[in-house]
N, C-alpha and C positions, 0 to 999 in steps of 0.2 A: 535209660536216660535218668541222671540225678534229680532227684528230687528237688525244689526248690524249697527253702525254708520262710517262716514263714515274715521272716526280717525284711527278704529278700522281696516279698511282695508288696511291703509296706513303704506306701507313697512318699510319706515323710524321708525313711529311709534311701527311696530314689533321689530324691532331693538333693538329700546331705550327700553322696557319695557323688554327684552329679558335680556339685559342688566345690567336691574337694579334686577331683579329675582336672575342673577346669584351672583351679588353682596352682596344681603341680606344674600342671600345661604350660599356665604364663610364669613360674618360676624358671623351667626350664627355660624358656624365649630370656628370660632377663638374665639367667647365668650363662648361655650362649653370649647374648650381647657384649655383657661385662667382660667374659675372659676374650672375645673378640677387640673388646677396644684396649685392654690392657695389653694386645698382643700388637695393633698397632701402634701405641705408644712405645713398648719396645724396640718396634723395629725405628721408629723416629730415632729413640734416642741412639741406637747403634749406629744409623746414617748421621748426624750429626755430631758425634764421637768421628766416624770415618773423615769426613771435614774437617773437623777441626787439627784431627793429626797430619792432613795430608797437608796441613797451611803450614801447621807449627815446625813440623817436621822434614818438610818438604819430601813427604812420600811419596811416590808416582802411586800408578794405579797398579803395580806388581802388589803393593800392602794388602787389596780383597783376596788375591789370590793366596796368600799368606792367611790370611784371617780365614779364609773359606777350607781351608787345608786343616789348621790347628782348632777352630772353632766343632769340625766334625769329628776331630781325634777326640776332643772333650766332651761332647756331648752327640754319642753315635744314636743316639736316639731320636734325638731330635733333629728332622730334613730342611728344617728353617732356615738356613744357613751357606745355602749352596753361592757359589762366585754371584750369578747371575740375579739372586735374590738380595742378596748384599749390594750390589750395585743398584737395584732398583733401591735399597732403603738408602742408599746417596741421594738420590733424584728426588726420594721423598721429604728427606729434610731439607731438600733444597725448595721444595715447592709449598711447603706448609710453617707456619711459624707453631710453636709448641701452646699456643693460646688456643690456635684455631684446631688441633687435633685435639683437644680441652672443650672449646665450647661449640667449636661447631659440630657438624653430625659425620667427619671424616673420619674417628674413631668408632661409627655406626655399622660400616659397612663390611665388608670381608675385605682382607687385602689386596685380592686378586683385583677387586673391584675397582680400588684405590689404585693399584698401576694400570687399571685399563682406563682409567680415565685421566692421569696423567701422559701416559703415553700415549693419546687419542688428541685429547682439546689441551690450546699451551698459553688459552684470557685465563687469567685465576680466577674470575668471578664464573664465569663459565664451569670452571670446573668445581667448585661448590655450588653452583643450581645443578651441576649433576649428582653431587653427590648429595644432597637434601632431596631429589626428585626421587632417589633409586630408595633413599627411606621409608620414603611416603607411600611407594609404590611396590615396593618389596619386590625390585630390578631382578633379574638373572643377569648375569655375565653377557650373555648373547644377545638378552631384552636392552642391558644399557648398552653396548658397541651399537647396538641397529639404530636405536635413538639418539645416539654420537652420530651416526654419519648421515643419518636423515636431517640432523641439525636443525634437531628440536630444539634449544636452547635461541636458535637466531628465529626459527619461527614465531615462537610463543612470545606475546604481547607486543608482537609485529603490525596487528591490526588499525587499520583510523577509526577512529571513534572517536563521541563528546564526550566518555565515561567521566573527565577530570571534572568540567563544565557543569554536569545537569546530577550527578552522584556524590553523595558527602565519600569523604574520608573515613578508614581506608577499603569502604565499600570499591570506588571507583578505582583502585589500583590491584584490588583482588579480581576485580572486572575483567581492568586491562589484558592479567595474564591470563584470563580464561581464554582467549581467544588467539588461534594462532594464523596464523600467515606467509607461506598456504596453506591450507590444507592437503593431504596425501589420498585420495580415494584410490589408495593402489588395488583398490578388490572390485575395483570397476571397471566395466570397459564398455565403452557406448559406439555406438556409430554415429558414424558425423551427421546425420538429420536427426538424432535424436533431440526429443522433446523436455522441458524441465519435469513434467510428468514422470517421464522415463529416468533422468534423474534423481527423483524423488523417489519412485517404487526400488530400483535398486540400492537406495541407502538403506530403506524398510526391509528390505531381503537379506542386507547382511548388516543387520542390525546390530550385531555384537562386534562387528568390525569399524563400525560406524560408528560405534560408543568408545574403541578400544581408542579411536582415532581422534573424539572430540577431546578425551581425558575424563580424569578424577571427578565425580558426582552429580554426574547427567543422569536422569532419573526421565525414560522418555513416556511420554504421553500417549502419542498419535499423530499421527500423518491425518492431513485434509479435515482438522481438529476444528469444526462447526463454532460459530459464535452468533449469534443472534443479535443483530442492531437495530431499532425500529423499525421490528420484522422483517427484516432482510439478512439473511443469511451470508456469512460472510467464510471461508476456508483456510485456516492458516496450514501450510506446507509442514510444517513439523514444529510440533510443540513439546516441551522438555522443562525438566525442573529442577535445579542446581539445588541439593544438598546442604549445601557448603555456604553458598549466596544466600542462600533460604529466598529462592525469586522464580517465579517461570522466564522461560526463554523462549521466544519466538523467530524460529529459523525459517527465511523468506529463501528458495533457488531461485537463481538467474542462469541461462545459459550462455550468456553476453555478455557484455562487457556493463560497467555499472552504469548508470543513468541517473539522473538528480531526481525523477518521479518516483526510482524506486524507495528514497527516504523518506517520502509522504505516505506513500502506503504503510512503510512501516510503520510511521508513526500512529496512527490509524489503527492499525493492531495491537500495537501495543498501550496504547490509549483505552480498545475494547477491555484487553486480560487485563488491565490494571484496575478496569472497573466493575466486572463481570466475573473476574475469575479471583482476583487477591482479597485474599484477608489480612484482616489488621498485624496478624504475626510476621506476614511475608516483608519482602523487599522490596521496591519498583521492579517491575518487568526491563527485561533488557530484548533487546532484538536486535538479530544479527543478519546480513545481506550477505549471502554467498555467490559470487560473480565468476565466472571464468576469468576476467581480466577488470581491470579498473584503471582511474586517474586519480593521483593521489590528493592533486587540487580539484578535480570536480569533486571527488569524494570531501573534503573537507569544507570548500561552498556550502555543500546539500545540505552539511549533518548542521553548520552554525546557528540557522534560527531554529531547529529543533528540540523544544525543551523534553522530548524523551531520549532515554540513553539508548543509542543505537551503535553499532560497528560494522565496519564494511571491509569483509574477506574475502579471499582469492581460494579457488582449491587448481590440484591437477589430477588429473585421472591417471591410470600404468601406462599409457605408452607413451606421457608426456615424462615419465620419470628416468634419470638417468637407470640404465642396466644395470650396472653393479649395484645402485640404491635396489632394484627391484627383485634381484636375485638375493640380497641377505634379509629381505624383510620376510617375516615369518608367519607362518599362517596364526588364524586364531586360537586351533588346536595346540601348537608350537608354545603360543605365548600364554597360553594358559599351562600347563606341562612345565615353563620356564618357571614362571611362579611358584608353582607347589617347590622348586628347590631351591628356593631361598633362604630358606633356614637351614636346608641341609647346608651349603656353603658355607653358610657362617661358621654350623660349627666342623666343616674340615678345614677350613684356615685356624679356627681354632685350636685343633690339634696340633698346628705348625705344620702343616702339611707343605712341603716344599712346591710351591708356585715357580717355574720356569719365566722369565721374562724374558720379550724383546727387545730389552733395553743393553744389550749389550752391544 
């Protein structure tokens, strides 16, 4: 066994090399990125070069197959180029103007990424909340198509709430989108007498699926999370800390349909944690009513004289989901796994690594 020296044991030493590790680490992140979006700017500008000649010129679409032909005689090295790749970078410039592949985060993402979500969602606002979300959350391929057809984008900040009313700006519109509608508990499965109880300990049992599901910076507390009110003990169902909000969150289960008492409770709880639990750093407390079903005007009656921010959501369990939704969503294991290869992606679209599309 080699000896260690004695540089090697010196803490300072750790330090600095510690240091310098982490540094190289995010230089690579940044030069993947970089030649990532310089690559799809390229491909922009060749799909909009293909347009413009096939106006001017009146090329049909025999022109890719020419290009795709002479472009691989010229550059046999690089698989960037194929008919089918070429025709997606048409659809690309057809879907992005050269601003937004500039300032938006569509030069972020690998390009595989960029035709699955063109060829998946066809609202353009839609498909920059996908591609800003796969940012934030460093998507896999499999992780964004699953949350394409779950259509997370039509869930999320689907919710009724007073958030606009009772929360400053843009506190209450960060709010808003925390909250989706419905909810997916596809890792549940109850029987039909089941109790809220029972749907409470099973969100606590798959606790990382239940987090995977609320989203980005739920920080959880406790189940049956004790409050004391002149000395009366009080239970909140699940309590949670938003990151991002910098506020606790008070999650109330229903297994019925919503009711106008259940708003008063909330308010009530979230009235205790605002006064028992926040400190001056935090946010107002938010609380959220998860219901099997609701009415969107009872719901919005309840929450009007309310001066806490509350919101009223829906979830479904798996056998309310359609089949094919419940056959591509991927276990926990899956979506953690997908994760870890999201830099590898980046950089083999970087390479130019020939991406096949169904866009033909």
């Amino acid at each position: 066994m080699p000896k260690q020296s004695p540089l090697s044991l010196d803490s300072n030493y750790t330090a600095f090399l510690d240091g310098l590790k982490q540094r190289i680490r995010t230089a690579q992140v940044k030069a993947a990125l970089a030649v990532n979006h310089e690559l799809i700017l390229l491909y922009w500008h060749v799909g909009r070069e293909i347009i413009a000649k096939q106006k001017q010129a009146s090329w049909g679409s025999k022109v890719i197959d020419h290009l795709a032909r002479d472009l691989k005689r010229e550059f046999p090295d690089i698989k960037g180029f194929s008919r089918s790749n070429l025709k997606a970078m048409r659809v690309f410039a057809e879907a992005y103007t050269e601003e937004q592949i500039g300032q938006q985060a569509v030069g972020q993402i690998p390009w595989s990424h960029n035709i699955r979500i063109i060829e998946k969602v066809k609202d353009p606002q839609a498909r920059l909340w996908y591609v800003q979300q796969t940012v934030e959350n460093g998507w896999s391929r499999n992780i964004l198509e699953m949350q394409i057809e779950s259509g997370l984008f039509e869930r999320t900040g689907g919710a009724v709430t007073n958030f606009k009313h009772v929360l400053p700006a843009p506190q209450s519109d960060l709010a808003q989108q925390l909250i989706k509608d419905p909810y997916n508990f596809d890792f549940l499965t109850l029987a039909k007498e089941a109790q809220e109880r029972d749907l409470e300990r099973g969100l606590v049992d798959h606790i990382r699926d239940f987090l995977l599901e609320l989203g980005m910076g739920f920080s959880f507390l406790g189940s049956q999370y004790p409050l004391v009110v002149s000395g009366k003990e009080y239970r909140l169902d699940l309590l949670f800390y938003h990151v991002k909000l910098h506020c606790y969150i008070v999650l109330d289960l229903k297994m019925g349909e919503f009711e106008p008492q259940h708003s008063g409770q909330m308010s009530f709880y979230v009235a205790a944690v605002d006064n028992l639990l926040r400190s001056g750093q935090d946010a107002p407390t938010i609380g959220i009513i998860l219901c099997k079903t609701k009415d969107k005007t009872t719901v919005e009656y309840a929450l009007q004289g309310s001066r806490q921010p509350i919101g009223v959501s829906t979830y479904q369990l798996q056998d309310q989901l359609p089949p094919d939704i419940q056959n591509r969503l991927p276990t926990v294991e899956q979506f953690e796994m997908e994760l870890s290869t999201a830099i590898e992606e980046i950089e083999e679209d970087s390479n130019l690594g020939d991406e096949d599309s169904s866009l033909d």
